[in-house]
N, C-alpha and C positions, 0 to 999 in steps of 0.2 A: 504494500500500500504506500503512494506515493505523498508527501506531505509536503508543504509551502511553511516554510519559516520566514519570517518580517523579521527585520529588526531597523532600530536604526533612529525611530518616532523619539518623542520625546518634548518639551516645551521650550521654546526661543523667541526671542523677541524679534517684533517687527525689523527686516532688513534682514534678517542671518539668514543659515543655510542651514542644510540638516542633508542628508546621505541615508536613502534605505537601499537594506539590502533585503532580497529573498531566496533562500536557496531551497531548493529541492531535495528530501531525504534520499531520495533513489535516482537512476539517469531517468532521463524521460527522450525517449526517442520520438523524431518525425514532429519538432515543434512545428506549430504553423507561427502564433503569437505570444510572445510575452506582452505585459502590460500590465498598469496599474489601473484602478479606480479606486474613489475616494466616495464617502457617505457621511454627511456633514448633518448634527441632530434633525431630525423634523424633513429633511430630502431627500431623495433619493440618488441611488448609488450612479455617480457617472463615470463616466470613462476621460481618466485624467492624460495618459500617456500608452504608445504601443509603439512596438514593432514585431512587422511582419520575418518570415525568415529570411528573405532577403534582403533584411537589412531597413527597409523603407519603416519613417516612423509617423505618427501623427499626433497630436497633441490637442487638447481644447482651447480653448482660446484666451480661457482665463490667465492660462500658463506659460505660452509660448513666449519664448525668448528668455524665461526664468527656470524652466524645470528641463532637464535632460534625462532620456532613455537610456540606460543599457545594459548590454549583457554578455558572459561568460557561458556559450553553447556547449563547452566541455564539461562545466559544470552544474548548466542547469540552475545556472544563478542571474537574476535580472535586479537592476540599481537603477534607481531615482533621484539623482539629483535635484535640491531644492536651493534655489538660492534667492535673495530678497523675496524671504516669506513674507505674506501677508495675513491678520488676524482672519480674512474670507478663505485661505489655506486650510485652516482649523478643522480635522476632519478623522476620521479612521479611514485611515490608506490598507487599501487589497491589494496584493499582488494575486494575478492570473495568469494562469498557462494553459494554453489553446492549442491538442494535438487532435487527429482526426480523428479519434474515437474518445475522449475522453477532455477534460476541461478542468482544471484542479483550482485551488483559491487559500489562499495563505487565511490563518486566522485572523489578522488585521492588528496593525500598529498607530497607533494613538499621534495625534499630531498636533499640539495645541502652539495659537501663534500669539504672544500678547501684544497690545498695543502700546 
């Protein structure tokens, strides 16, 4: 059984950065997508960051130009860079992995941004 580990959340003030990571207990063969999504109280779960396997990424719009995708395919590990957080970041971050038979979702990591 294959599991999603976050790490990396945590509380920062307006302007900082923060770094998650998500790794994977087991390999996971035949990704299509890694990606994050975030669920911010009382919203629902959006789609913050991806990439496809070849490489292409796409981002929300909230985000763009401040949060960066990536990932380590040997390991099965995908990272979110955040940088000039904002208090509207404020969120429980998922990490997901998208293979053709299967979809996996990390437990989620806490992200609070003060003002």
């Amino acid at each position: 059984q294959v599991q999603l580990v976050e790490s990396g959340g945590g509380l920062v003030q307006a302007g900082g950065s923060l770094r998650l990571r998500c790794a994977a207990s087991g390999s996971i063969v035949s990704i299509n997508v890694m990606g994050w999504y975030r669920q911010a109280p009382g919203k629902q779960r959006e789609l913050v960051a991806a990439m496809r396997s070849g490489g292409s990424t796409s981002y929300a719009d909230s985000v763009k130009g401040r949060f960066t995708i990536s990932r380590d395919n040997a390991k099965s590990t995908v990272y979110l860079q955040m940088n000039s957080l904002k208090p509207e970041d404020t969120a429980v971050y998922y990490c997901n992995i998208r293979t053709i038979g299967n979809n996996y979702w990390g437990q989620g990591t806490q992200v609070t941004v003060s003002s």
